[in-house]
DSSP file (Angstrom, degrees, kcal/mol; ACC not computed):
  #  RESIDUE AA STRUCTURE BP1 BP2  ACC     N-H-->O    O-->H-N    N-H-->O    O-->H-N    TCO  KAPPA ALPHA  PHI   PSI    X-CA   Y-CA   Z-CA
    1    1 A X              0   0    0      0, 0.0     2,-0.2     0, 0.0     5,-0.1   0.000 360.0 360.0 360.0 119.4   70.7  124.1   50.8
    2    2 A X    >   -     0   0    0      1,-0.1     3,-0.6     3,-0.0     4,-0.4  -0.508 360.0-111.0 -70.3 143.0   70.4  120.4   49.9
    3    3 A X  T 3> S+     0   0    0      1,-0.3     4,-1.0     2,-0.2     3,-0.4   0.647 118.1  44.3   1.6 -57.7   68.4  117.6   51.6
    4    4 A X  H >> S+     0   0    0      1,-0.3     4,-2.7     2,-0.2     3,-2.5   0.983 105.1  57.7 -83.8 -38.8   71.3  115.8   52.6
    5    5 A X  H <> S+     0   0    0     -3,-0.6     4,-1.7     1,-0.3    -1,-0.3   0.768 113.9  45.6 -43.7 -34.0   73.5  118.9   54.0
    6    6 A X  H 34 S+     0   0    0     -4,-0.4     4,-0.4    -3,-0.4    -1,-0.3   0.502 115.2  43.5 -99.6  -2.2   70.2  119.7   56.6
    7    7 A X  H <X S+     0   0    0     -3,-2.5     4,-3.2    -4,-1.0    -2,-0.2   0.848 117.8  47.0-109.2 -29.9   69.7  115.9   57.7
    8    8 A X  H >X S+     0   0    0     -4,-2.7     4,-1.2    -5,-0.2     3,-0.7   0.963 111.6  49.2 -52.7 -83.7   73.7  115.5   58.2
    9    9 A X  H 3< S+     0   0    0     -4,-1.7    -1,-0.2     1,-0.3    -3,-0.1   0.525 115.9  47.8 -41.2 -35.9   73.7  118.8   60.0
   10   10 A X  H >4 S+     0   0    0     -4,-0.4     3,-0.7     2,-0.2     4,-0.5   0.803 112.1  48.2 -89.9 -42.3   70.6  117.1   62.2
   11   11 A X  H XX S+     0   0    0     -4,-3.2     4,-2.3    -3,-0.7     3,-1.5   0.959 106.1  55.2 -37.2 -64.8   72.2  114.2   62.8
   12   12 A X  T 3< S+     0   0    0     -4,-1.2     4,-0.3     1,-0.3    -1,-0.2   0.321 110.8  44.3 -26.4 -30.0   75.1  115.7   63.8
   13   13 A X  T <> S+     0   0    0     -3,-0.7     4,-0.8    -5,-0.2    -1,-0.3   0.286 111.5  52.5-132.4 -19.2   73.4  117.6   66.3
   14   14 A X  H <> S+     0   0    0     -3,-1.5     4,-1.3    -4,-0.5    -2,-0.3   0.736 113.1  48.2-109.6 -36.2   71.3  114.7   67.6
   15   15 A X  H  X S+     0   0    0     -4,-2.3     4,-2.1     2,-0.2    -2,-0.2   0.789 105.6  53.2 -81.9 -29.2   74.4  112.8   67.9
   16   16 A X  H  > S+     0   0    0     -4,-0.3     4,-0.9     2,-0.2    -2,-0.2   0.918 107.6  59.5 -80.4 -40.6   76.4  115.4   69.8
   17   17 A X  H  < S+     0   0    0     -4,-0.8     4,-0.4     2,-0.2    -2,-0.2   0.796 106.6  44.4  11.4 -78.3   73.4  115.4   72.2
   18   18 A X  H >X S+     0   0    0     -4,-1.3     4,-2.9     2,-0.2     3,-0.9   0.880 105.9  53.2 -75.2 -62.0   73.7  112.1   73.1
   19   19 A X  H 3X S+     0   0    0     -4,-2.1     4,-0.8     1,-0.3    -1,-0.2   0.700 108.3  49.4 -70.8  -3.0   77.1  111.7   73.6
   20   20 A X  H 3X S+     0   0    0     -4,-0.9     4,-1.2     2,-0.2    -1,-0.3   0.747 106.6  59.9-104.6  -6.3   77.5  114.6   76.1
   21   21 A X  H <> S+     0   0    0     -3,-0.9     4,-2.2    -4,-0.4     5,-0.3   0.708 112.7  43.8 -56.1 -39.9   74.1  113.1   78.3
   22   22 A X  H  X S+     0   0    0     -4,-2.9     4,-1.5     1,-0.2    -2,-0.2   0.946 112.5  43.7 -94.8  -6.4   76.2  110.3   78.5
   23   23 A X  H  X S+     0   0    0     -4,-0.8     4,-2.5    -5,-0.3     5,-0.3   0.956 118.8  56.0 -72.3 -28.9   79.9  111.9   79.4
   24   24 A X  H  X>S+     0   0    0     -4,-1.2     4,-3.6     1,-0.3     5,-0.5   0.933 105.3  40.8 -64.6 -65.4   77.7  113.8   81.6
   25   25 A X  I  <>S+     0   0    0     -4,-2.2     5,-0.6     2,-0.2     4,-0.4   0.846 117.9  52.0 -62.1 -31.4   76.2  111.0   83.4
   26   26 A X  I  X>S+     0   0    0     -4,-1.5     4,-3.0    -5,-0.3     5,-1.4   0.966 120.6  34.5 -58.1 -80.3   80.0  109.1   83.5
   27   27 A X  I  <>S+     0   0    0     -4,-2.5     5,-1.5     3,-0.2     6,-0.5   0.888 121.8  42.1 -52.5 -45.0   81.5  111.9   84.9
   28   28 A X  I  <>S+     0   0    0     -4,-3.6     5,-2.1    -5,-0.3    -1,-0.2   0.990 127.7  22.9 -50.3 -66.3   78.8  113.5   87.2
   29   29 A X  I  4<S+     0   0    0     -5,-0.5    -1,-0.2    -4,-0.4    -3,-0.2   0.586 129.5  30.8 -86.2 -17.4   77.6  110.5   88.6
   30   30 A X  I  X<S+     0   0    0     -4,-3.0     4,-1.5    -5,-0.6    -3,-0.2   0.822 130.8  27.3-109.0 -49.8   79.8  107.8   88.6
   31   31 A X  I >><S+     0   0    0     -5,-1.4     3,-1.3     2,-0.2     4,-1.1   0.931 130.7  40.3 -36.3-100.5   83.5  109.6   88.8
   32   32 A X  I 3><S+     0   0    0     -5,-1.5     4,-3.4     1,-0.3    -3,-0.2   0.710 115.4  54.8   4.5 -67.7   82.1  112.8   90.7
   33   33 A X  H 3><S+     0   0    0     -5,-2.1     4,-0.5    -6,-0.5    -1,-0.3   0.880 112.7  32.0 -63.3 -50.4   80.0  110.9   92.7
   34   34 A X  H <X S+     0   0    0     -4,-1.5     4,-2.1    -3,-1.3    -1,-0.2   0.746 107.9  62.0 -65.4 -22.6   82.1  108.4   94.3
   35   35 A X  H  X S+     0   0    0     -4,-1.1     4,-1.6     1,-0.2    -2,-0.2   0.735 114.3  45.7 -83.7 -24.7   85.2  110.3   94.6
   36   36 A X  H  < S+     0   0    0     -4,-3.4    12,-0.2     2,-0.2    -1,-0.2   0.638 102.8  56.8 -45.6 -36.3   82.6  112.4   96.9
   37   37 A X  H >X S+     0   0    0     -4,-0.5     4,-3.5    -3,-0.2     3,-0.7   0.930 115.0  47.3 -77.1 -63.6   80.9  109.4   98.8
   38   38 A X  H 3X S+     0   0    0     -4,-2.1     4,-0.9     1,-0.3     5,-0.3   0.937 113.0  43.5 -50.9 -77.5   85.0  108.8   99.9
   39   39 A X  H 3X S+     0   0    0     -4,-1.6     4,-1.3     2,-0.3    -1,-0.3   0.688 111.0  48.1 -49.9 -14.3   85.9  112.1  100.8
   40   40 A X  H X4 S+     0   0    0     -3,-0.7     3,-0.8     1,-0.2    -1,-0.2   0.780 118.8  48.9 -97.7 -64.2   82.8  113.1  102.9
   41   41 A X  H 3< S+     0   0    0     -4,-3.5     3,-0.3     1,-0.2    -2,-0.3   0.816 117.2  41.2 -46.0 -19.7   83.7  109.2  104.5
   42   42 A X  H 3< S+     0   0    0     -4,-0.9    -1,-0.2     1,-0.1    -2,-0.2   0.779 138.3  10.8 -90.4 -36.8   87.4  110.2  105.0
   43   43 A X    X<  -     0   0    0     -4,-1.3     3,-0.9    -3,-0.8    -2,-0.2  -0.586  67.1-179.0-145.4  69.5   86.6  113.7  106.2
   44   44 A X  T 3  S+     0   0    0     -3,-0.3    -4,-0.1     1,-0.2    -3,-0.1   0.821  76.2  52.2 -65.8   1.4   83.0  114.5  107.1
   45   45 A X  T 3  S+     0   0    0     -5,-0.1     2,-0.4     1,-0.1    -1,-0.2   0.802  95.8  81.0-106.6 -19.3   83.0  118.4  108.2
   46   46 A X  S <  S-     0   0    0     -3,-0.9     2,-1.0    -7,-0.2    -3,-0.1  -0.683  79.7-132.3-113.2 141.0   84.9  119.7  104.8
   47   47 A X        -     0   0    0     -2,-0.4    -1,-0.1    -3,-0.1    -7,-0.1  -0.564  32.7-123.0 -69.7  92.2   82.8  120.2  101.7
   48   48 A X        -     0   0    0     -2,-1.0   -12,-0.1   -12,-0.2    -1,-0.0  -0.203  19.8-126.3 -34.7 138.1   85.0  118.3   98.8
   49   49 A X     >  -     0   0    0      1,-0.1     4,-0.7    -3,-0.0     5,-0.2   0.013  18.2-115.9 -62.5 177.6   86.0  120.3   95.9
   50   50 A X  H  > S+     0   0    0      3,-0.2     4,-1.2     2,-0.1   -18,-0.1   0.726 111.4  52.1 -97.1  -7.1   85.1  119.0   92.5
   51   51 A X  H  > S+     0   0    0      2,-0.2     4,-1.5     1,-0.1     5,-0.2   0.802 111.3  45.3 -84.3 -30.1   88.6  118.6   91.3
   52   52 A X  H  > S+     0   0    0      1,-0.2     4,-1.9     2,-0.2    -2,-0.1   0.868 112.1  50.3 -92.4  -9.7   89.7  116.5   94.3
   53   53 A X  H  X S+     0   0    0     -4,-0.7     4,-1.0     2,-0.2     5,-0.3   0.930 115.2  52.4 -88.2 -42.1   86.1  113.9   94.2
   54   54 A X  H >X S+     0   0    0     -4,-1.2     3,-3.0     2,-0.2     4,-1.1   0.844 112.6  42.8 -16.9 -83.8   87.2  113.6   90.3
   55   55 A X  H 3X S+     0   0    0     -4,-1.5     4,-1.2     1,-0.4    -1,-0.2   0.593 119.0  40.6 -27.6 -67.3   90.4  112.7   91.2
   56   56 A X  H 3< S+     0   0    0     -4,-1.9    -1,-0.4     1,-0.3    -2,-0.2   0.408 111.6  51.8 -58.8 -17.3   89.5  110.6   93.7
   57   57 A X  H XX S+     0   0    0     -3,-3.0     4,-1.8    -4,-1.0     3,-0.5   0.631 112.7  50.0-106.2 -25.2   86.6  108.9   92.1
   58   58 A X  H 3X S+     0   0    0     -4,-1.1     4,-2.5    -5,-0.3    -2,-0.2   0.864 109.2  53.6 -80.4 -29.3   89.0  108.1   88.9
   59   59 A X  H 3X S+     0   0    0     -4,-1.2     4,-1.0     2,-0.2    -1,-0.2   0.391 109.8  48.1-107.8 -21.5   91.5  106.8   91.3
   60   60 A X  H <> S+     0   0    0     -3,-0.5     4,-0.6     3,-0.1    -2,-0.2   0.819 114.7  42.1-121.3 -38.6   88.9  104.5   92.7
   61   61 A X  H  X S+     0   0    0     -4,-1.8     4,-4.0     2,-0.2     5,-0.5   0.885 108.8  55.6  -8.4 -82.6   87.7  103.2   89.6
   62   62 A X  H  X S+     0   0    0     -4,-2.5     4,-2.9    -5,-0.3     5,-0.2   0.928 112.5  49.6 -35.5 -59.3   91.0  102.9   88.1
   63   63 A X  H  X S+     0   0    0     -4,-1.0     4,-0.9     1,-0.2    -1,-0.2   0.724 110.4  45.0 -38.8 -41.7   91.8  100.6   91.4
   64   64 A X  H  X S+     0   0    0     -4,-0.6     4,-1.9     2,-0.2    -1,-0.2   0.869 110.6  50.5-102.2 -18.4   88.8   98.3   91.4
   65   65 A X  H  X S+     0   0    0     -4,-4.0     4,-2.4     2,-0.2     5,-0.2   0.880 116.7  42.3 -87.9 -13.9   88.8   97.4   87.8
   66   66 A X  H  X S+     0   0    0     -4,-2.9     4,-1.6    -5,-0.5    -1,-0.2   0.908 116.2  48.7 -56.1 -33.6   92.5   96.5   87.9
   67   67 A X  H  X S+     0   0    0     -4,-0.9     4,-1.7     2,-0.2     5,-0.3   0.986 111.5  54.1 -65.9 -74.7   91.8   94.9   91.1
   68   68 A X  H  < S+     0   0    0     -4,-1.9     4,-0.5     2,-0.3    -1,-0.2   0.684 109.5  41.6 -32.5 -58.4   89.0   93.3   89.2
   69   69 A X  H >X S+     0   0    0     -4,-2.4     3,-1.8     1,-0.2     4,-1.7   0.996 106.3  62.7 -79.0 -53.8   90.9   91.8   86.3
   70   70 A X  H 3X S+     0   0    0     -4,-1.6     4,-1.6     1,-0.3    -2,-0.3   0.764 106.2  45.7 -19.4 -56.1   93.8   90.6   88.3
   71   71 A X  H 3< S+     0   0    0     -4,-1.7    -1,-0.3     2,-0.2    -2,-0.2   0.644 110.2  58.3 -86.5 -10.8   91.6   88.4   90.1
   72   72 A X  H X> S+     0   0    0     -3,-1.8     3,-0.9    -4,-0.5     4,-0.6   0.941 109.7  39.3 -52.2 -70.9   90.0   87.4   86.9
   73   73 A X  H >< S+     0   0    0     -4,-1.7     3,-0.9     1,-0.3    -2,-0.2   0.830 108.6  58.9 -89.2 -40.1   92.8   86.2   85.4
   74   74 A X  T 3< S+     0   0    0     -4,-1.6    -1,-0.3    -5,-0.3    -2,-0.1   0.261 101.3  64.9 -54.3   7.4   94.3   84.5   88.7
   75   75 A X  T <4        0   0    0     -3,-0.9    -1,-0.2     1,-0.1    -2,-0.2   0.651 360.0 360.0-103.0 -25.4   90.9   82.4   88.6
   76   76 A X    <<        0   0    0     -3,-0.9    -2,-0.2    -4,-0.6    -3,-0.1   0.341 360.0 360.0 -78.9 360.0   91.9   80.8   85.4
């Protein structure tokens, strides 16, 4: 097996690593995690699922950086 096939092949592997620690950390903690913070504030005795704090945490996102640019560009 040649040189380059085993440092491509480590690369590769160092790089697929990395990029799921960070979807990991996007989704878990910043999606996940807020769309959780909301629901437990909307409804505090039922335990959110993980599909509906997604949902909700993408939805709340989505909202404040439109919200975000919109007032950006109305400052100009």
């Amino acid at each position: 097996m040649p040189l380059g096939d085993v440092a491509g092949e480590a690369l590769s592997g160092a790089f697929r690593f990395i990029v799921r620690i960070v979807f990991e950390i996007i989704v878990d903690v910043i999606l996940r995690g807020t769309g959780v913070m909301i629901l437990r504030l909307l409804r505090p005795k039922h335990d959110p699922g993980e599909t509906g704090a997604m949902m909700t945490g993408l939805v709340f996102w989505g909202t404040a950086i439109t919200l975000f640019f919109l007032v950006f560009r109305m400052g100009q």
